[in-house]
C-alpha positions in Angstrom: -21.6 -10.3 -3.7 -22.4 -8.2 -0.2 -24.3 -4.9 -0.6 -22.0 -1.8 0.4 -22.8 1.4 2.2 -20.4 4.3 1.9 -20.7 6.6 4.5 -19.3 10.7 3.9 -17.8 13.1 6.3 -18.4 16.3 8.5 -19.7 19.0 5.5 -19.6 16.6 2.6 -22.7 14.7 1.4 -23.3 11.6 -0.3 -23.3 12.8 -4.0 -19.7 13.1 -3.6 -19.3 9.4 -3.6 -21.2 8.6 -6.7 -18.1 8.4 -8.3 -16.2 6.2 -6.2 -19.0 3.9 -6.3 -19.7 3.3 -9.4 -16.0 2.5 -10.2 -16.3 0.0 -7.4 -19.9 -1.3 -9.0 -18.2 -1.3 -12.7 -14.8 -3.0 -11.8 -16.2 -5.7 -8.8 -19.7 -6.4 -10.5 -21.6 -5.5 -7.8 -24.8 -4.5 -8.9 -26.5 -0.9 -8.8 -29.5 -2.1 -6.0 -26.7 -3.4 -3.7 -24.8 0.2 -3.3 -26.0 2.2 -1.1 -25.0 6.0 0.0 -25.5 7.1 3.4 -26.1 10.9 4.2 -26.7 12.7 7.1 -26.5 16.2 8.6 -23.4 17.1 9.9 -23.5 21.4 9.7 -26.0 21.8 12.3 -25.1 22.8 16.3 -27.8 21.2 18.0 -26.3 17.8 16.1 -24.3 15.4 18.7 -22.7 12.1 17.8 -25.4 10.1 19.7 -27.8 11.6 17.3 -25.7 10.4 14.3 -25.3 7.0 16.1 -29.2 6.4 16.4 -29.9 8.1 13.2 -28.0 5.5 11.7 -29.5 2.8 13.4 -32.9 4.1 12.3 -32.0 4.7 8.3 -30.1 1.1 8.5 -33.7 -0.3 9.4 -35.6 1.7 7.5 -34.0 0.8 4.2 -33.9 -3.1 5.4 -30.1 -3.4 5.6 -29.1 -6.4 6.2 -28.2 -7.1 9.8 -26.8 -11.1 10.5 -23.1 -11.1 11.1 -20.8 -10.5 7.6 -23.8 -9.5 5.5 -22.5 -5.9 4.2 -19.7 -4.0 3.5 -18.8 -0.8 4.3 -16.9 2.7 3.4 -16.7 5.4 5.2 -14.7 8.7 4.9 -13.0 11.5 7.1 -15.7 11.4 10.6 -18.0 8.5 9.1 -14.9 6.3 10.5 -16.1 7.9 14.4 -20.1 7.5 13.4 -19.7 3.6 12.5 -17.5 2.8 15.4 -19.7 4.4 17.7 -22.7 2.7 16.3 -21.1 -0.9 16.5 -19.8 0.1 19.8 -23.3 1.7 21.2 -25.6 -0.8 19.0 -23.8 -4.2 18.9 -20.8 -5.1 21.0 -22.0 -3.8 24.7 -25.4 -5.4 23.4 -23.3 -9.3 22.8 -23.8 -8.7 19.3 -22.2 -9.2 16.5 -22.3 -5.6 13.9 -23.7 -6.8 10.7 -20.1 -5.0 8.5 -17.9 -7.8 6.8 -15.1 -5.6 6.0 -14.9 -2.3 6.7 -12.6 0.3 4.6 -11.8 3.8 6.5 -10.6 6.9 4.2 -8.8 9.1 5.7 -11.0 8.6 8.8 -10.9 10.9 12.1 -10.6 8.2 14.3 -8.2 9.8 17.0 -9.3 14.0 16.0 -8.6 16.4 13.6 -6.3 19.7 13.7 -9.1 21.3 11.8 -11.7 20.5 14.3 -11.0 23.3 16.4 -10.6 25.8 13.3 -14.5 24.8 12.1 -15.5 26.1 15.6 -14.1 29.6 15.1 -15.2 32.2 13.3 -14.4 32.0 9.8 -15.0 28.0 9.8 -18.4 29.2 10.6 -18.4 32.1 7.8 -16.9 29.9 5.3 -18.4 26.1 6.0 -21.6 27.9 7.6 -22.6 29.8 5.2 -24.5 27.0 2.6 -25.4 25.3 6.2 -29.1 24.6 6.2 -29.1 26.8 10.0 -26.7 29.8 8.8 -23.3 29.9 10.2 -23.7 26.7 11.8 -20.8 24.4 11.7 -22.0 21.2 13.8 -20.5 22.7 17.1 -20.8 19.3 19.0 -19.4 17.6 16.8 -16.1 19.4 15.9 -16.0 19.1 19.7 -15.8 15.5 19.4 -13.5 15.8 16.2 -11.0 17.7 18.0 -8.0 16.6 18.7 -7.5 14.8 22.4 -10.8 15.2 22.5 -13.0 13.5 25.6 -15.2 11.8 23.1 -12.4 10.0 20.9 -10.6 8.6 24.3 -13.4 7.5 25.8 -14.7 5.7 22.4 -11.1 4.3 22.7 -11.5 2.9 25.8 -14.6 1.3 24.4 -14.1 0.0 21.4 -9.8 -0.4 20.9 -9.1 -1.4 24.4 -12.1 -4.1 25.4 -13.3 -6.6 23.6 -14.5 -5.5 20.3 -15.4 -6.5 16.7 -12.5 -5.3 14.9 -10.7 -8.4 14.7 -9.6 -11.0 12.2 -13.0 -13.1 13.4 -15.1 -10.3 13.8 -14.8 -7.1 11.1 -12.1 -7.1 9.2 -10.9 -3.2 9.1 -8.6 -1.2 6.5 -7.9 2.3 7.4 -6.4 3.9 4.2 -4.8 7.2 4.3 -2.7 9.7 2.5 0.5 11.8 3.7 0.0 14.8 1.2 -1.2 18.1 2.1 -3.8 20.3 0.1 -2.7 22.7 -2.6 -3.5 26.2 -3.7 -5.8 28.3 -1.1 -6.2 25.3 0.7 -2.7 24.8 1.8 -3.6 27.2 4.4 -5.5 24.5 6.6 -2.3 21.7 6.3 -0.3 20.4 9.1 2.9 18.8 9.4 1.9 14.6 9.2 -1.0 15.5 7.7 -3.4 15.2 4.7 -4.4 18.2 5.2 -7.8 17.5 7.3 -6.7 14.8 9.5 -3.0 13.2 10.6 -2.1 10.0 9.7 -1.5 9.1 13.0 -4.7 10.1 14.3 -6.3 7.9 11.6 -4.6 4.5 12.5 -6.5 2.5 15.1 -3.8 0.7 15.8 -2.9 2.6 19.3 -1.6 2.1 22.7 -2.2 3.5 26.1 -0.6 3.8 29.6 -1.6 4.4 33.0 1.0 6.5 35.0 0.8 7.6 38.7 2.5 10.1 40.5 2.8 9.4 44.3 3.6 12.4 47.0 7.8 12.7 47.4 10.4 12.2 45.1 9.6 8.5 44.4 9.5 6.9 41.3 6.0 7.0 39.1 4.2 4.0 38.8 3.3 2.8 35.5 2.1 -0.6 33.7 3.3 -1.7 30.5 1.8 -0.3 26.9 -1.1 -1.7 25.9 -1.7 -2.8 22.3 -5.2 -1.7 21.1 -7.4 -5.4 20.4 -8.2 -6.6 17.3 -6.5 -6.6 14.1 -6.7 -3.7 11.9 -4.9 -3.4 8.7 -3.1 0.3 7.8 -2.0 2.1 4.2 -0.1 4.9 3.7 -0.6 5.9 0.3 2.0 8.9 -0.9 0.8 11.9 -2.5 -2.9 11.8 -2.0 -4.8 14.0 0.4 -7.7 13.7 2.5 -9.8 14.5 -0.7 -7.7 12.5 -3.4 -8.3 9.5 0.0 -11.4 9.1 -1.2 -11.2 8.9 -5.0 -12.1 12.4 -5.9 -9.6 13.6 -8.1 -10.1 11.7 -11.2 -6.7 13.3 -12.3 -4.5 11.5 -9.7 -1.8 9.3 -11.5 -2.3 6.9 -8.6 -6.3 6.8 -8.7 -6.2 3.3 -10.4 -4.0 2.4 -7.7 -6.0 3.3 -4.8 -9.0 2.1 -6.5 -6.9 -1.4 -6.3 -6.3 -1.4 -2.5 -10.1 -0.4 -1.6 -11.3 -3.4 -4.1 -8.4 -5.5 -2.3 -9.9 -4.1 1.3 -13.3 -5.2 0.8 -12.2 -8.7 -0.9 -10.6 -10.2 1.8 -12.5 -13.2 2.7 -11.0 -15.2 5.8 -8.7 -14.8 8.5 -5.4 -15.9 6.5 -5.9 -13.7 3.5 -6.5 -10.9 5.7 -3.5 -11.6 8.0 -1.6 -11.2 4.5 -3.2 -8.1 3.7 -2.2 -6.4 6.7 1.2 -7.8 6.3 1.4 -6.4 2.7 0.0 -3.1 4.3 2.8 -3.0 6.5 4.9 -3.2 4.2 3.4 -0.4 1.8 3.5 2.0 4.4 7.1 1.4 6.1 7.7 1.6 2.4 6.5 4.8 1.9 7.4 6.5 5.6 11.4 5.1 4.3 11.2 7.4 1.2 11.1 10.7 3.6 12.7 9.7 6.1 15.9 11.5 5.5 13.5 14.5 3.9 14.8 18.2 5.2 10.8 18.5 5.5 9.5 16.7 7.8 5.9 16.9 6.3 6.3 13.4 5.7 8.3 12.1 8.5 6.5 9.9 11.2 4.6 11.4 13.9 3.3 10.2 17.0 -0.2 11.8 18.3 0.5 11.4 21.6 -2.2 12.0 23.9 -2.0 12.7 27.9 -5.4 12.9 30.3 -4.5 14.3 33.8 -6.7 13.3 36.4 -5.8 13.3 40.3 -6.2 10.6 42.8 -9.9 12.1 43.7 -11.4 12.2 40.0 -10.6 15.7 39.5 -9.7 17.1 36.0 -6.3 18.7 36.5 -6.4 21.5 33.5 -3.1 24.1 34.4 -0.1 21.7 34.0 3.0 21.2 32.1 3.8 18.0 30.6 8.2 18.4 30.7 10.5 16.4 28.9 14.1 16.5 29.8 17.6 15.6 30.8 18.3 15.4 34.5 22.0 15.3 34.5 21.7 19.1 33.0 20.8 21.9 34.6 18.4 24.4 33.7 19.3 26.4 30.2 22.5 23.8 30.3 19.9 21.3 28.9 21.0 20.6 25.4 18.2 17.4 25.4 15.4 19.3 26.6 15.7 22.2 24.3 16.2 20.0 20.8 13.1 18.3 21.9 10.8 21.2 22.4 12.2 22.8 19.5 12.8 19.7 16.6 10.8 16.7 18.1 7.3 18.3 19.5 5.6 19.9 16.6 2.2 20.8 17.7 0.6 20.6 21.0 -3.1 20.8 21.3 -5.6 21.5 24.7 -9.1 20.5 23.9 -11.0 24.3 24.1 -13.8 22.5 26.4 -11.3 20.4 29.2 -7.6 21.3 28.8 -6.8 18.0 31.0 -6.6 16.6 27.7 -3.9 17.6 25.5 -2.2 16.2 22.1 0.9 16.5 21.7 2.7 16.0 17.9 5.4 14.4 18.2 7.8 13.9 15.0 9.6 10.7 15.8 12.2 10.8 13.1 13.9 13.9 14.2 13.6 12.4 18.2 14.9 9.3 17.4 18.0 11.4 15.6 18.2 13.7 19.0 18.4 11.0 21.3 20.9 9.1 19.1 23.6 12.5 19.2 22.8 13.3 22.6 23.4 10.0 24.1 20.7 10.7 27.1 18.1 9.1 28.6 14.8 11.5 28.4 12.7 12.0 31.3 9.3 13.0 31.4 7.4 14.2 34.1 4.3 17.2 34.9 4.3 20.2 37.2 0.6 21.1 37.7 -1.2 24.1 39.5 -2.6 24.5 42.0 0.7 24.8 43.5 1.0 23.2 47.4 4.5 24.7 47.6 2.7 28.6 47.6 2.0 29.8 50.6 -1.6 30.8 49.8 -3.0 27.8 48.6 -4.4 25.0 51.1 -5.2 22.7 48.2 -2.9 21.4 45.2 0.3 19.1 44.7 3.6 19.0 45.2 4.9 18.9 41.6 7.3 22.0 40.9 10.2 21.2 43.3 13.6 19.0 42.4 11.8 16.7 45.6 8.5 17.1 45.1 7.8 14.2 42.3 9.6 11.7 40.3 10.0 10.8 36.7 9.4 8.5 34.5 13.5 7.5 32.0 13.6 6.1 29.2 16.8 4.7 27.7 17.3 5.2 24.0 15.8 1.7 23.3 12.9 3.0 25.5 12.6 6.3 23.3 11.4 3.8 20.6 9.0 1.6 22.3 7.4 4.9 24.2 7.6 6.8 20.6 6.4 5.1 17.5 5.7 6.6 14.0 1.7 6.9 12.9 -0.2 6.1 15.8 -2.2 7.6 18.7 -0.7 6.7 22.6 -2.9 7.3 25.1 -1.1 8.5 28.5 -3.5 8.3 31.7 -1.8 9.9 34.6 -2.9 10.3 37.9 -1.6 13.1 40.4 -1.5 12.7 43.7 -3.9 16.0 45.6 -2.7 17.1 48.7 -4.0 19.1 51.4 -1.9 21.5 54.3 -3.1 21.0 58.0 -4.4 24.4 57.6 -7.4 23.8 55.3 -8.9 21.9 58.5 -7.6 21.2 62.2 -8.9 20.3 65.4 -7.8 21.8 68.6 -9.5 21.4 72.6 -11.2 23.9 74.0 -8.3 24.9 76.4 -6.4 25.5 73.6 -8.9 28.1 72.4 -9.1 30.2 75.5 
């Protein structure tokens, strides 16, 4: 039997997991010396992730953890999902290692942000989370930055660790994220979001993403784009109804379902070989389209399937383009006449977040079921495109891009089929688009000196 670690979240600590632990040591007979909690600080501002990530690394060696390939298994819970991937990422896969995890089982993990992130950073996160902090009315500033949602830390981990070569894969570590679709209760309700368990959505917790690379070229010419990428490596994903991010993580010893979940986790870190865990995502897959079915024709759409859809606008010269306005829309229809553009802002996007520290990234929640009914009544193709400032088309600026007139940029359709290929229920798409800067022959122009005189 492999030693386990279970690692906690941002404000928790690792007595909170004594419980879950030592159902796991009493039901899989693993002995007490091979469980191991992990605990760091996580309510302190001068705290980054790369100070989490080495910290790790130096507790793993301190307490001689084993580190060949497959020799441990591993929890981790809420932002200890971001802190391991990191540290396999940083410590192992750029290095040509291989991470020493066997299987890895995410709670409710953070993977792609949190809608609470940004709340922790104001002022009563810090009053009520800062007050038992060990620096008072600290809240770990850097890293709610990085736990926010479209956050530049969680794309470009992305890049890293879902989109190159990595060791989540059925040869490498075998990966269950497990996560629930229930809000909080009581007081607590205040913090829940719709597709969420009430710290974290459960699109933003699947690793199983996709991005996209879009360009905008000057004139009214079509975008260019490539096809979605799947993330690499084969991850396995639960839905599990009516637990929270709290209940995730076997906390409430009252849940009906505890034994349940207890199951799945002791299933998660027996898988053993390639084919059993093929069959375990499979059986995963089928849990959770089980699950998103029952509320699918729910008049709340707490439950319905969301999409964390995730845009980074850069132009052509590496610039950060934050002032901009992602549009979706009907072209046929003009102005207030479009029927397709209003149901979409109003029905299908749900939330849309700017990161508080570089508003060129931006999530926007999008609730699939009720686009997917939109498109089907409206019988439309939907259009995307952006308009971004500064604007080239005022007189006054000698700098910007063409973006806010009927000829100034193109679009990119999608047919109804393409609605549900660009749109899918519980993951993260990452859109990369590229604007094309401009400059007017005023900002810098050469004349003879005959001219001048």
């Amino acid at each position: 039997m492999k030693p386990l670690l279970i690692i906690h979240g941002w404000s928790d600590e690792a007595d909170s997991f004594v419980a879950l632990a030592s159902a796991i040591e009493t039901t899989s007979n693993r002995t007490v010396l091979s469980v191991y909690l992990g605990n760091y600080v996580s309510l302190d501002d001068d705290v980054r992730m790369t100070d989490l990530v080495n910290g790790l690394q130096r507790a793993w060696t301190q307490q001689k953890l084993p580190t060949d390939a497959k020799s441990i298994d591993v929890i981790v819970h809420s932002t200890g999902g971001l802190v391991i991937r990191d540290w396999m990422t940083t410590h192992f896969s750029v290095k040509g290692r291989k991470p020493p995890i066997n299987n890895l089982v995410m709670l409710a993990p953070a993977n792609f942000g949190s809608p609470l992130a940004h709340k922790g950073r104001a002022l009563y996160g810090r009053v009520i989370k800062g007050f038992n902090a060990n620096k008072r009315f600290q809240t770990g500033a850097h890293i709610l930055k990085a736990l926010e949602m479209a956050s530049p830390y969680s794309w470009d981990l992305a890049q890293r660790d879902r989109f190159q070569d990595n060791a989540m894969s059925a040869t490498g570590v075998r990966t269950t994220v497990i996560v629930g679709n229930t809000g909080y209760s009581g007081i607590s309700s205040l913090a829940n979001e719709l597709g969420s368990d009430g710290t974290v959505y459960v699109a933003t917790a699947n690793l199983n993403c996709a991005a996209i690379e879009v360009s905008f070229p000057a004139g009214d010419r079509r975008p260019k784009f490539n096809a979605i990428r799947k993330s690499r490596g084969d991850t396995a994903f639960l839905v599990m109804d009516d637990f929270n991010h709290s209940s995730i993580a076997y906390k409430d010893h009252k849940h009906a379902q505890k034994d349940a979940l207890l199951g799945f986790i002791l299933r998660a870190l027996d898988v053993s070989n390639t084919e059993n865990f093929k069959q375990w995502i499979d059986d995963c897959e089928s849990h959770s389209a089980a699950v998103l079915a029952i509320h699918e024709g729910d008049s709340d759409s707490h439950k319905h399937g969301f999409q964390n859809t995730v845009f980074r606008v850069r132009d052509d010269q590496g610039y950060d383009v934050q002032d901009y306005v992602i549009e979706f829309y009907n072209d046929t229809a003009k102005g207030d006449d479009d029927r397709l553009a209003e149901l979409f802002n109003k029905d299908a996007v749900v939330k849309v977040h700017a990161h508080k520290d570089n508003g060129s990234y931006r999530s926007f929640m999008i609730d699939c079921s009720a686009l997917y009914r939109i498109i089907e009544a409206q019988d439309q193709v939907l259009n995307i495109s952006i308009s971004a400032m500064p604007d080239l088309n005022e007189e006054r600026n000698l700098v910007g891009y063409r973006s806010f007139g009927n000829q100034d940029i193109g679009q990119m359709t999608l047919s109804a089929q393409g609605v549900r290929d660009f749109f899918i229920p519980n993951r993260t798409l990452f859109i990369d688009i590229t604007l094309t800067r401009q400059q007017k022959d005023e900002l810098f122009w050469i004349k003879s000196l005959d001219d001048m005189v």
